[in-house]
N, CA, C and O atoms as CSV, one atom per row, in Angstrom:
chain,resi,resn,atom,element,x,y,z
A,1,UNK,N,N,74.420,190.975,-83.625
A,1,UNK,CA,C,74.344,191.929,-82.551
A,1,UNK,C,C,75.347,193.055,-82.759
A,1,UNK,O,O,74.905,194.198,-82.636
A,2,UNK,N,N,76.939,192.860,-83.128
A,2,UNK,CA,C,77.620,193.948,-83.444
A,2,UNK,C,C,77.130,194.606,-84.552
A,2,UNK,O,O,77.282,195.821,-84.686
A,3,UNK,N,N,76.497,193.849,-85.443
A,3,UNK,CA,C,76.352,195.332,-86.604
A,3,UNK,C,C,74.779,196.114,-86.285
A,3,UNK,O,O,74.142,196.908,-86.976
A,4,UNK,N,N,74.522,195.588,-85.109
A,4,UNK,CA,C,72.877,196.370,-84.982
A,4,UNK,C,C,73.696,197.516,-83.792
A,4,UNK,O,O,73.593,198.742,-83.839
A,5,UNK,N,N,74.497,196.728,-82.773
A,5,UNK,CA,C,75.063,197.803,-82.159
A,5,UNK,C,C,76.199,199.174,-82.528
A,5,UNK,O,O,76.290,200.188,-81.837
A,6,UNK,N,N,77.123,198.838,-83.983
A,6,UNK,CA,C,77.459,199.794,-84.946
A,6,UNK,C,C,76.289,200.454,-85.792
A,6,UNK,O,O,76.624,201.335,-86.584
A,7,UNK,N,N,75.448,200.239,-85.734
A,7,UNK,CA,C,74.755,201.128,-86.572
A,7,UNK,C,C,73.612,201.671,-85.701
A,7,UNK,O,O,72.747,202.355,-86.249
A,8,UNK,N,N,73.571,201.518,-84.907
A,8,UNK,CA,C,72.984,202.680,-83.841
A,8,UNK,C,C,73.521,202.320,-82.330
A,8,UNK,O,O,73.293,201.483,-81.457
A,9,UNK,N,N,74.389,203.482,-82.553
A,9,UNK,CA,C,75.566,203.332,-81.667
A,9,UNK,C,C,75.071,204.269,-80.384
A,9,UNK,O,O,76.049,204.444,-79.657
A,10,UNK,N,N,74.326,204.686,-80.051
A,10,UNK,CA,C,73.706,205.867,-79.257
A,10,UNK,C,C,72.301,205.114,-78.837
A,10,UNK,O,O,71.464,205.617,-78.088
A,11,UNK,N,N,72.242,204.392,-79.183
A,11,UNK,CA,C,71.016,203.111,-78.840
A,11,UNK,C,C,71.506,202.273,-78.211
A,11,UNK,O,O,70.754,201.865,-77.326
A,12,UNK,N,N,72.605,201.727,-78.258
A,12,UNK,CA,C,73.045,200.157,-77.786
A,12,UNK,C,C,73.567,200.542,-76.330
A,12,UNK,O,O,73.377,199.673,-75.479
A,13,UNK,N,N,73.943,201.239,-76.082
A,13,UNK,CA,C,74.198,202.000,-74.408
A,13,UNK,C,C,72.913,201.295,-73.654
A,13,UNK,O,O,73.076,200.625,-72.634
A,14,UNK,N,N,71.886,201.464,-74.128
A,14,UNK,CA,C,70.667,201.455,-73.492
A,14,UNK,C,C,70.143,199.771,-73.395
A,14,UNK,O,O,69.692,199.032,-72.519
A,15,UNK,N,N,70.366,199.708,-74.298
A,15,UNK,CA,C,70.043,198.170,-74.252
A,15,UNK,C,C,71.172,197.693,-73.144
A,15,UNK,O,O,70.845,197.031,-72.159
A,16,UNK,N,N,72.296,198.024,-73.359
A,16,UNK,CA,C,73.473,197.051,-72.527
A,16,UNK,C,C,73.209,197.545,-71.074
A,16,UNK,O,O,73.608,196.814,-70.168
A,17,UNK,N,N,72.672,198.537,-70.805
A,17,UNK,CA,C,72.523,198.830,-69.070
A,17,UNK,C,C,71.064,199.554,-68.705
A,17,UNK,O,O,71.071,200.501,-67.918
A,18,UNK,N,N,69.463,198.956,-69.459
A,18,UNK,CA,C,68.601,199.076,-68.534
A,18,UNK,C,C,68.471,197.835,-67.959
A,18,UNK,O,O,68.770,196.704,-68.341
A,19,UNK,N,N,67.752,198.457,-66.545
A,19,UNK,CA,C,67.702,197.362,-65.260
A,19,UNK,C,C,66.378,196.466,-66.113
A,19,UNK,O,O,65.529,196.965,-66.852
A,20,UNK,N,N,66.561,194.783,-65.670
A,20,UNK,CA,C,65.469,193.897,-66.148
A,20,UNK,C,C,63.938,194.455,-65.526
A,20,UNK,O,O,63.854,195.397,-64.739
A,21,UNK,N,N,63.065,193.876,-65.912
A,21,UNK,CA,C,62.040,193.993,-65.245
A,21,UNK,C,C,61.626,192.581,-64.031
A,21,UNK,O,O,60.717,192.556,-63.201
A,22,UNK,N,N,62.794,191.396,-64.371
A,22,UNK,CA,C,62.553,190.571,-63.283
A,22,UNK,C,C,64.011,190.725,-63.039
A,22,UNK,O,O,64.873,190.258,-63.782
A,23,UNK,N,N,64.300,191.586,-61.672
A,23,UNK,CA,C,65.731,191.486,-61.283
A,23,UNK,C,C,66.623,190.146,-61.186
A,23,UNK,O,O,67.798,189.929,-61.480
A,24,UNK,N,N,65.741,189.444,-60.730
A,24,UNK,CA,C,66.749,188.164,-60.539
A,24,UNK,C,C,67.108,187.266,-61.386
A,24,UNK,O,O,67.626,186.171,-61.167
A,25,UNK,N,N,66.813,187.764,-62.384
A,25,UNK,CA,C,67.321,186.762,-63.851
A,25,UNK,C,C,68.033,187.669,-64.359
A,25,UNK,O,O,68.422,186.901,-65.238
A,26,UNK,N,N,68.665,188.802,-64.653
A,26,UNK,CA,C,69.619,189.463,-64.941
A,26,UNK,C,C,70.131,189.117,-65.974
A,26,UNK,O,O,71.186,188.489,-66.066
A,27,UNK,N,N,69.552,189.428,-66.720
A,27,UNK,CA,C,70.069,188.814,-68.226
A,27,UNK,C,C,70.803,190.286,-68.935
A,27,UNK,O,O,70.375,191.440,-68.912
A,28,UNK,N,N,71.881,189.809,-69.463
A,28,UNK,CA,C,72.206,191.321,-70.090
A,28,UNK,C,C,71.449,192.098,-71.577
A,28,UNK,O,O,71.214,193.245,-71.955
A,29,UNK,N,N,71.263,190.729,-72.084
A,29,UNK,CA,C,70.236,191.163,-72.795
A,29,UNK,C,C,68.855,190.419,-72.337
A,29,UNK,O,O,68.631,189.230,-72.107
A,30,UNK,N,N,68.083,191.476,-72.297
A,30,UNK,CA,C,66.685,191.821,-71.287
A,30,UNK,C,C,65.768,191.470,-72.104
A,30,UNK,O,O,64.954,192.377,-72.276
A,31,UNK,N,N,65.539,190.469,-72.723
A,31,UNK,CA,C,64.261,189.824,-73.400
A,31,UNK,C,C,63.677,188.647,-72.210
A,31,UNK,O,O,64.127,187.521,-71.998
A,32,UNK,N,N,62.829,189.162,-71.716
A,32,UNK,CA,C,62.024,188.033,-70.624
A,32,UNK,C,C,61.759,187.526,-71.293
A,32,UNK,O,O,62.364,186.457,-71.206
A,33,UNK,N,N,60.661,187.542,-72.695
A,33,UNK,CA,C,60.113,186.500,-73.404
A,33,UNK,C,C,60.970,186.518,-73.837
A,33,UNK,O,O,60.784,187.731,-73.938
A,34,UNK,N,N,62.343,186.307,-74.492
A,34,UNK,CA,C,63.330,185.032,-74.930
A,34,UNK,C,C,63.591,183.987,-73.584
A,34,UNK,O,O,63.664,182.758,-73.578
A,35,UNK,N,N,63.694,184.878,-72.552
A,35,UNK,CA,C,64.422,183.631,-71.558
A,35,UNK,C,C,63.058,182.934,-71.131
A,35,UNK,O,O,63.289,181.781,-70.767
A,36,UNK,N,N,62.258,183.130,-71.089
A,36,UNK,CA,C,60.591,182.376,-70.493
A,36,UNK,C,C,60.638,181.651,-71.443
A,36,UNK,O,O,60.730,180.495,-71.029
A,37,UNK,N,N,60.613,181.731,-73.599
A,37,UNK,CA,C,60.395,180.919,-74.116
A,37,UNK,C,C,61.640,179.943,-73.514
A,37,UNK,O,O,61.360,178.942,-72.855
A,38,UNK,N,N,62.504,180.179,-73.691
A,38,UNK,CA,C,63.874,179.082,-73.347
A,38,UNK,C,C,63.402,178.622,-72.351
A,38,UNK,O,O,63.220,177.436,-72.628
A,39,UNK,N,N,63.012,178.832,-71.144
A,39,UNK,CA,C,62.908,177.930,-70.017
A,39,UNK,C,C,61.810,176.875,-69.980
A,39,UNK,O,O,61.800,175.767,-69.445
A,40,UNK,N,N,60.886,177.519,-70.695
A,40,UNK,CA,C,59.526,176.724,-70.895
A,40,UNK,C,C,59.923,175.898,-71.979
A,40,UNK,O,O,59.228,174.881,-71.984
A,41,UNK,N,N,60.981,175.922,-73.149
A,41,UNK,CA,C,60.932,175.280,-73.780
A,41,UNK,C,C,61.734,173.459,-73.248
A,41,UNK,O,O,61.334,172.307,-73.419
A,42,UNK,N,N,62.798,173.963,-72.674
A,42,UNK,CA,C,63.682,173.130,-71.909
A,42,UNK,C,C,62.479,172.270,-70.583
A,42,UNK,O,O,62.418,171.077,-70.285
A,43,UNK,N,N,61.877,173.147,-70.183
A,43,UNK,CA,C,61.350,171.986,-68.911
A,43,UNK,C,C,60.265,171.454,-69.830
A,43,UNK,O,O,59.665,170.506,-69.322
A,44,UNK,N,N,59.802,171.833,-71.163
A,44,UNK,CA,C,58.886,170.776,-71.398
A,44,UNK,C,C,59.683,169.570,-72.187
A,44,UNK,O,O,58.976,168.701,-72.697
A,45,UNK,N,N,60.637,169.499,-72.276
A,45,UNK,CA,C,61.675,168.568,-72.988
A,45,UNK,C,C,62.389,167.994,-71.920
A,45,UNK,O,O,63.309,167.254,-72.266
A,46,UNK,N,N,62.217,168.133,-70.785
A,46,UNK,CA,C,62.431,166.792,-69.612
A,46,UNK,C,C,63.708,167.222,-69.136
A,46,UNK,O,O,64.437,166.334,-68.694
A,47,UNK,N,N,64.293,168.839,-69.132
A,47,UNK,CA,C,64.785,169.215,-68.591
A,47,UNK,C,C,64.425,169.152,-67.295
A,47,UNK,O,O,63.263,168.807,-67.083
A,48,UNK,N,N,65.367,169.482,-66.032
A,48,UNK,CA,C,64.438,169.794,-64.154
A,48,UNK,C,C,65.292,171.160,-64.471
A,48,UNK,O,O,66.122,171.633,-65.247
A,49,UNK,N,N,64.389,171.491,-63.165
A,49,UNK,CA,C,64.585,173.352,-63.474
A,49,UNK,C,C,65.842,173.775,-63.113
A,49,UNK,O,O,66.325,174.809,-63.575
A,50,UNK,N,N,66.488,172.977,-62.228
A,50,UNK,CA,C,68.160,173.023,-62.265
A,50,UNK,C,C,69.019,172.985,-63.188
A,50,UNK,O,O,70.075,173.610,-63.091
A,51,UNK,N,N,68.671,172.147,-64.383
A,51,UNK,CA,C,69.090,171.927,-65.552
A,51,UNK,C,C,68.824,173.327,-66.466
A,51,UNK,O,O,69.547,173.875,-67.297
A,52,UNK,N,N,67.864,173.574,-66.104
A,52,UNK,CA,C,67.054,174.613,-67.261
A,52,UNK,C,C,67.835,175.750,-66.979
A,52,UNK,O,O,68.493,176.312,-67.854
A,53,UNK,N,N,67.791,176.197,-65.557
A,53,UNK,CA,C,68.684,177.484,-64.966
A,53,UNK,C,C,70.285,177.134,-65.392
A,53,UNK,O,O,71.010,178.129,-65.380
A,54,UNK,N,N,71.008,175.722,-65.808
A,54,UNK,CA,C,71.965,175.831,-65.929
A,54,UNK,C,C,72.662,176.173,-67.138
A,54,UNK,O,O,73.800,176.600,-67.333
A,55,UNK,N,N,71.454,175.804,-68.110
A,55,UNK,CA,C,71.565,176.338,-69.994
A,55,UNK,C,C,71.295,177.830,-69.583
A,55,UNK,O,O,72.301,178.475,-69.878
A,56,UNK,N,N,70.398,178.581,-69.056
A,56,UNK,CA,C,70.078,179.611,-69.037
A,56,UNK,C,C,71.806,180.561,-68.846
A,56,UNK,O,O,72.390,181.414,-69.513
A,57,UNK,N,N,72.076,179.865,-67.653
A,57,UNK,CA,C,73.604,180.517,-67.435
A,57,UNK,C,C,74.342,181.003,-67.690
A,57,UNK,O,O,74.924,181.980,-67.219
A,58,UNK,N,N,74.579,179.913,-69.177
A,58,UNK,CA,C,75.125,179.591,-70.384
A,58,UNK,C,C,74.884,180.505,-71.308
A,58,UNK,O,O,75.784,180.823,-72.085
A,59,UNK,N,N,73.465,181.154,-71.386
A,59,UNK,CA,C,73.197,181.918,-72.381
A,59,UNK,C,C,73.462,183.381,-71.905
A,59,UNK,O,O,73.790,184.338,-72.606
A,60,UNK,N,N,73.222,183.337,-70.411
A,60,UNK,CA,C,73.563,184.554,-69.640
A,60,UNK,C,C,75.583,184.883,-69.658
A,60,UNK,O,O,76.082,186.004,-69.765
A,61,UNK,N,N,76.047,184.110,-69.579
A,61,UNK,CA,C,77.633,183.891,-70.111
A,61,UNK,C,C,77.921,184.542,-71.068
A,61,UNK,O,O,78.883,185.308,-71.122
A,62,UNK,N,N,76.693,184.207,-72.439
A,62,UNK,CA,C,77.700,184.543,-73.805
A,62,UNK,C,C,77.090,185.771,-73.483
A,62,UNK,O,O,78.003,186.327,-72.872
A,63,UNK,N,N,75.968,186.701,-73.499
A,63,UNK,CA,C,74.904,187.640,-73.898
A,63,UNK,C,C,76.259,188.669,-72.890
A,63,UNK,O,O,76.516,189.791,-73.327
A,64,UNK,N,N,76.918,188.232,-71.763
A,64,UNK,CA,C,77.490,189.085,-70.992
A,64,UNK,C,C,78.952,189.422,-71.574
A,64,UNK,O,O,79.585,190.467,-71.432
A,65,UNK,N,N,79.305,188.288,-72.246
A,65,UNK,CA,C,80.592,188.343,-72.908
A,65,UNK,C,C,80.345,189.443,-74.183
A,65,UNK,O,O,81.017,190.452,-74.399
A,66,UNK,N,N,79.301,188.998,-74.879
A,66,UNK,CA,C,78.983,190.207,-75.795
A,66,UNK,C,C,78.938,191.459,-75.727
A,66,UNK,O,O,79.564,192.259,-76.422
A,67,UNK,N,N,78.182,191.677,-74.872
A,67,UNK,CA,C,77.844,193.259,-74.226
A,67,UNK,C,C,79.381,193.651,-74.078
A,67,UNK,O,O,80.165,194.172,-74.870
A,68,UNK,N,N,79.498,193.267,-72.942
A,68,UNK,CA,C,81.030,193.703,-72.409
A,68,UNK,C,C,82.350,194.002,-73.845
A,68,UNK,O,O,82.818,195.086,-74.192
A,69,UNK,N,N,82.603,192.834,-74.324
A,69,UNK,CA,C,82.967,193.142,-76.095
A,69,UNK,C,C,82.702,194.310,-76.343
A,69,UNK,O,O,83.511,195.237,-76.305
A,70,UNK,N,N,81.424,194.389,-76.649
A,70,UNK,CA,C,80.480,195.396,-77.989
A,70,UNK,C,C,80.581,196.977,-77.151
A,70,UNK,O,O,80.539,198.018,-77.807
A,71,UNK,N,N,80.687,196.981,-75.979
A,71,UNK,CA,C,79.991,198.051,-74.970
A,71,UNK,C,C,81.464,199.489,-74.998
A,71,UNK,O,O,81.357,200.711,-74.890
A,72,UNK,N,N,82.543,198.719,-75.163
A,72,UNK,CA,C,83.688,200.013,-75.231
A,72,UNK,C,C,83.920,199.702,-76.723
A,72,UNK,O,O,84.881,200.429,-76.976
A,73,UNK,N,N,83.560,198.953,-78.030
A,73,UNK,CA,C,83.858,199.681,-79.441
A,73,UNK,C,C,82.642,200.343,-79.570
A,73,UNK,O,O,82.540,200.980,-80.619
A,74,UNK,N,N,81.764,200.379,-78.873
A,74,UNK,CA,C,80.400,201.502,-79.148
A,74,UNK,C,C,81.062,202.839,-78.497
A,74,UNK,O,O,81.000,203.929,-79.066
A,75,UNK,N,N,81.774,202.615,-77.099
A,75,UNK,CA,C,81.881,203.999,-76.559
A,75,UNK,C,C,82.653,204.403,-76.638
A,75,UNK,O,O,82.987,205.276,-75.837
A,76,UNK,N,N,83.839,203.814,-78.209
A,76,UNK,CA,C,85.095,204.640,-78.369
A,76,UNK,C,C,84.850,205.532,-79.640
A,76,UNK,O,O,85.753,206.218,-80.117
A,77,UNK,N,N,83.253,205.473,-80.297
A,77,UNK,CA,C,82.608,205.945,-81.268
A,77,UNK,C,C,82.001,207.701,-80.330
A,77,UNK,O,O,81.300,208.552,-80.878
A,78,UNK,N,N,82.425,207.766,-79.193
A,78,UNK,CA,C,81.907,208.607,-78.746
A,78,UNK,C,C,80.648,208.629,-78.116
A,78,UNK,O,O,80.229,209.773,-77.940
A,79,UNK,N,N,79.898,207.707,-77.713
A,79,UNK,CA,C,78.833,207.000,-77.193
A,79,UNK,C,C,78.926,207.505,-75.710
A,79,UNK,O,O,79.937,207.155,-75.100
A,80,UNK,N,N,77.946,208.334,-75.001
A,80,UNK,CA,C,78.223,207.765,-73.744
A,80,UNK,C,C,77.366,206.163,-73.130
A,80,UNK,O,O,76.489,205.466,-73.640
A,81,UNK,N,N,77.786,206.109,-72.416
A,81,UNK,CA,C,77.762,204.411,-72.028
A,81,UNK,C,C,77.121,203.867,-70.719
A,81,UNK,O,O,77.229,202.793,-70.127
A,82,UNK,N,N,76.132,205.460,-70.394
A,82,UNK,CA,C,75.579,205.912,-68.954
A,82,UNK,C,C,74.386,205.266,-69.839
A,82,UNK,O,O,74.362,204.956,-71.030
A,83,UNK,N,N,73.094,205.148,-68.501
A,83,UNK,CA,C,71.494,205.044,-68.921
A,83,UNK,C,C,71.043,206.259,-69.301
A,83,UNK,O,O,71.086,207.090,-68.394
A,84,UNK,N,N,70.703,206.569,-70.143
A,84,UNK,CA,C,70.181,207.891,-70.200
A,84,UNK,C,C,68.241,208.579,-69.819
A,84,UNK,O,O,67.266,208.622,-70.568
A,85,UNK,N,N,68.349,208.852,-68.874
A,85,UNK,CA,C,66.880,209.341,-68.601
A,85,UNK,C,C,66.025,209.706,-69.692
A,85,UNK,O,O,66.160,210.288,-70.768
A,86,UNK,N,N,64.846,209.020,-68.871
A,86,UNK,CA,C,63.699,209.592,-69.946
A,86,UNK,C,C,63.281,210.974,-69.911
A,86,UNK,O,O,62.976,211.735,-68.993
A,87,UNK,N,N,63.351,211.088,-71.191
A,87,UNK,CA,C,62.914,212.526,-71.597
A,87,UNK,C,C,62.111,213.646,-70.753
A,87,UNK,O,O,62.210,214.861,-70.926
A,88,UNK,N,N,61.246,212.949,-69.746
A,88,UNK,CA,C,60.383,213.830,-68.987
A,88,UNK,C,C,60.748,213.791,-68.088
A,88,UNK,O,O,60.053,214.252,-67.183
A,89,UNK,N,N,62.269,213.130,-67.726
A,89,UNK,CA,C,62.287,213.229,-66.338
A,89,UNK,C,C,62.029,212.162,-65.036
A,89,UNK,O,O,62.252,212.307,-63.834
A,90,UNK,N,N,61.532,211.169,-65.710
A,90,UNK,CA,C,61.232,210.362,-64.771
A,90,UNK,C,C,62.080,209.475,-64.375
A,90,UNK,O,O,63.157,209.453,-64.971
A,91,UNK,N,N,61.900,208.723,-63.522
A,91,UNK,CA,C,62.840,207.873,-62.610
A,91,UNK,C,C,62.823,206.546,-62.538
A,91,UNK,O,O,63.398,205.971,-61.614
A,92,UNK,N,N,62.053,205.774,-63.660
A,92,UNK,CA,C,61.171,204.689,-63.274
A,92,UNK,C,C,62.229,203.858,-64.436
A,92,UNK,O,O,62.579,204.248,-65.550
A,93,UNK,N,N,62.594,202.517,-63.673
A,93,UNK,CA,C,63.567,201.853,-63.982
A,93,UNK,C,C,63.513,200.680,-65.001
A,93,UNK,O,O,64.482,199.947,-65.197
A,94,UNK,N,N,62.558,200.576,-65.509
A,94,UNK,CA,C,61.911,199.693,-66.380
A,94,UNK,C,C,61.148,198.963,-65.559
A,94,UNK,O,O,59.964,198.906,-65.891
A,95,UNK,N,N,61.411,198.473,-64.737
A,95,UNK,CA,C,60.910,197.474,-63.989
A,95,UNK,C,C,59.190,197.159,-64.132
A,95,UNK,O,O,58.566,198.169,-63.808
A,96,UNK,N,N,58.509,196.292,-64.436
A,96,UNK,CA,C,57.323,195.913,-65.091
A,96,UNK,C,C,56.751,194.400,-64.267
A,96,UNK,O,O,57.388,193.349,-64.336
A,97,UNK,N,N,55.579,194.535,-63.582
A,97,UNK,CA,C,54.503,193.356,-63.403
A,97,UNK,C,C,55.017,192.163,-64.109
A,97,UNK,O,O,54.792,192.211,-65.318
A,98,UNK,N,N,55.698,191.012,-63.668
A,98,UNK,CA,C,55.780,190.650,-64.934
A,98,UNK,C,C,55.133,188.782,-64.273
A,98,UNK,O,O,55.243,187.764,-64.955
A,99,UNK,N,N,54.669,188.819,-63.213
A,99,UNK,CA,C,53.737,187.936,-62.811
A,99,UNK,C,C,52.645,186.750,-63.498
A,99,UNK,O,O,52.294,185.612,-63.187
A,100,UNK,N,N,52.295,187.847,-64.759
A,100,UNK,CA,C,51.496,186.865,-65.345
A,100,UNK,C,C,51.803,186.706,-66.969
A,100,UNK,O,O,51.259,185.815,-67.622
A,101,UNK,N,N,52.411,187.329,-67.356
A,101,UNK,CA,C,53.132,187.117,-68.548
A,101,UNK,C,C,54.460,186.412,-68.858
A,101,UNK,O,O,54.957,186.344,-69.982
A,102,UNK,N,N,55.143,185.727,-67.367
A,102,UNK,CA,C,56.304,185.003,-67.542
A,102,UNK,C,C,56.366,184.132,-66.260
A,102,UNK,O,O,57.062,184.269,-65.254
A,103,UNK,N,N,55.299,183.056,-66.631
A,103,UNK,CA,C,55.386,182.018,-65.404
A,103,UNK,C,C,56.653,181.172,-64.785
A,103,UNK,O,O,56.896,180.794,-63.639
A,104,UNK,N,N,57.161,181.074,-65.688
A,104,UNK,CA,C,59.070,180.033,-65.557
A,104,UNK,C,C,59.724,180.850,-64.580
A,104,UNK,O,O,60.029,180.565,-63.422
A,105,UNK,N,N,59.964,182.357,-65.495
A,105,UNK,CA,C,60.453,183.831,-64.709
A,105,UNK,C,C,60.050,183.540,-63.187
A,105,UNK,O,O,60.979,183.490,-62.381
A,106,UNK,N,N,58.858,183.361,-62.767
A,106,UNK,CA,C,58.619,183.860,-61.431
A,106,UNK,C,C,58.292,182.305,-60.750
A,106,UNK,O,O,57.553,182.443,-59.775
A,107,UNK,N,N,58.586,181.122,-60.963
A,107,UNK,CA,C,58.379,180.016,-61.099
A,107,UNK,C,C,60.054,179.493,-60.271
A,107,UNK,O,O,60.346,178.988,-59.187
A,108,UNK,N,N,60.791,179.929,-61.420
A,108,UNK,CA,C,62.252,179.603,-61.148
A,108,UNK,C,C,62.922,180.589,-60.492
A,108,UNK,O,O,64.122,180.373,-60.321
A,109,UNK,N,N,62.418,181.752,-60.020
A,109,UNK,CA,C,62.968,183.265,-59.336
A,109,UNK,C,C,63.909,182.402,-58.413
A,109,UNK,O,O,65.027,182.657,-58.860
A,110,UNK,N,N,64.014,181.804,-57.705
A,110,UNK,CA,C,65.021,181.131,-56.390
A,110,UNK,C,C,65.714,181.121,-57.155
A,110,UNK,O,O,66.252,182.190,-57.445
A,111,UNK,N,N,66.078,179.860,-57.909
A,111,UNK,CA,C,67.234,179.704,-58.618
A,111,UNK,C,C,67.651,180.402,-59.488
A,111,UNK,O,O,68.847,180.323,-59.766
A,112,UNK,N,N,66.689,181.429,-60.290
A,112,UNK,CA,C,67.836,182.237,-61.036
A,112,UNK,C,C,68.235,183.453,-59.357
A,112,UNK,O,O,68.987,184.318,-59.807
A,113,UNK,N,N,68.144,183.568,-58.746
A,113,UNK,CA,C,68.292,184.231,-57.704
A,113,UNK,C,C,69.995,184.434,-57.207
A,113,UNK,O,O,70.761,185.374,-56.994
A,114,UNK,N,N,70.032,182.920,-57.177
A,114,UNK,CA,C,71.387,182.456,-56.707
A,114,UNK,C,C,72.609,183.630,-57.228
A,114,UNK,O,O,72.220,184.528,-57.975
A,115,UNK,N,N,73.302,183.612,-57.034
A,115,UNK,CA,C,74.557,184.990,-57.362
A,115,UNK,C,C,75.884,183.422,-57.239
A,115,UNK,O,O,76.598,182.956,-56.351
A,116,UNK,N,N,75.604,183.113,-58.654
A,116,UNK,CA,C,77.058,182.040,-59.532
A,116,UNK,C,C,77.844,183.094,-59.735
A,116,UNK,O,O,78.726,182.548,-59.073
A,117,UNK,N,N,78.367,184.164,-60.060
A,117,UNK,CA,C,79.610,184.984,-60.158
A,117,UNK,C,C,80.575,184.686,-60.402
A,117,UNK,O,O,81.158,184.768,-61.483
A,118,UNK,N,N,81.118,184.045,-58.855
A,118,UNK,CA,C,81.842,183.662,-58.256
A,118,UNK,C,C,82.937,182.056,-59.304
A,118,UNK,O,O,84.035,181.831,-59.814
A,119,UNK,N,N,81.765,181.491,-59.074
A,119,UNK,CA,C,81.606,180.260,-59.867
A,119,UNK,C,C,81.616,180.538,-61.489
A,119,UNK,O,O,82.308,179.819,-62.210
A,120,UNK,N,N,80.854,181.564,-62.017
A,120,UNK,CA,C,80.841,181.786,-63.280
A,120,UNK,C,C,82.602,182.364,-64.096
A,120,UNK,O,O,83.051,182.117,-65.216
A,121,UNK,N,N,83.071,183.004,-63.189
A,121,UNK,CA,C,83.994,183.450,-63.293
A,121,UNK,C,C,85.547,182.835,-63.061
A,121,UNK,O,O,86.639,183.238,-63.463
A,122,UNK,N,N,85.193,181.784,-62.307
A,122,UNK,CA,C,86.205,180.658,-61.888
A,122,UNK,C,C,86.728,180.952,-60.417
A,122,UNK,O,O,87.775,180.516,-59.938
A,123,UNK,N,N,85.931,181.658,-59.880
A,123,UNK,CA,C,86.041,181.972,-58.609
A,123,UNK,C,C,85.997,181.174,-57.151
A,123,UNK,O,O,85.920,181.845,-56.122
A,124,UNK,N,N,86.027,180.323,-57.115
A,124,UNK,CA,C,85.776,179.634,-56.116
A,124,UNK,C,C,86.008,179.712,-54.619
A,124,UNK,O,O,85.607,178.810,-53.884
């Protein structure tokens, strides 16, 4: 991930801060189909979906630790580190249908819902 984010350093801004297309899984890195395969892969291996959301966490942990890392040696390259609008102007946030192409996603929406933060952070 750092040497894809050093070598297009004016790209990786974008990846690290567009909005998901399923808000409540908030993944910093925004691959629904990675986290749908992961979840589907885990509950068919006798994970419960509590379990599944709790590896997910886990992966949401490192992917955030990364970004955060990677996100100021990209923007001390001179990067700005804003979203940058689409070209025509539009306003539209990624956000995408994602209903029938990521059943787990909208399956497990409650629980990835929850706001751990607090907890993730040692917050109690």
């Amino acid at each position: 991930m750092r040497r894809i984010a050093l070598a297009h350093p004016a790209l990786f801004p974008l990846v690290a801060t567009r909005p998901p297309a399923a808000p409540w899984v908030r993944p910093p890195l925004r691959s629904l189909g990675w986290v749908e395969s992961l979840l589907s892969a885990l509950l068919a291996h006798g994970f419960s979906p509590e379990q599944a959301v709790v590896v997910y966490r886990a992966y949401r942990a490192y992917t955030s630790f990364l970004l955060g890392h990677l996100l100021p040696e990209v923007t001390q390259r001179g990067v700005a580190s804003n979203t940058i609008d689409d070209p025509d102007g539009s306003t539209d946030d990624g956000r995408a249908d994602i209903g029938t192409g990521f059943p787990m996603l909208v399956d497990l929406q409650d629980l990835l819902s929850l706001d751990e933060t607090g907890t993730e952070f040692g917050n109690h």
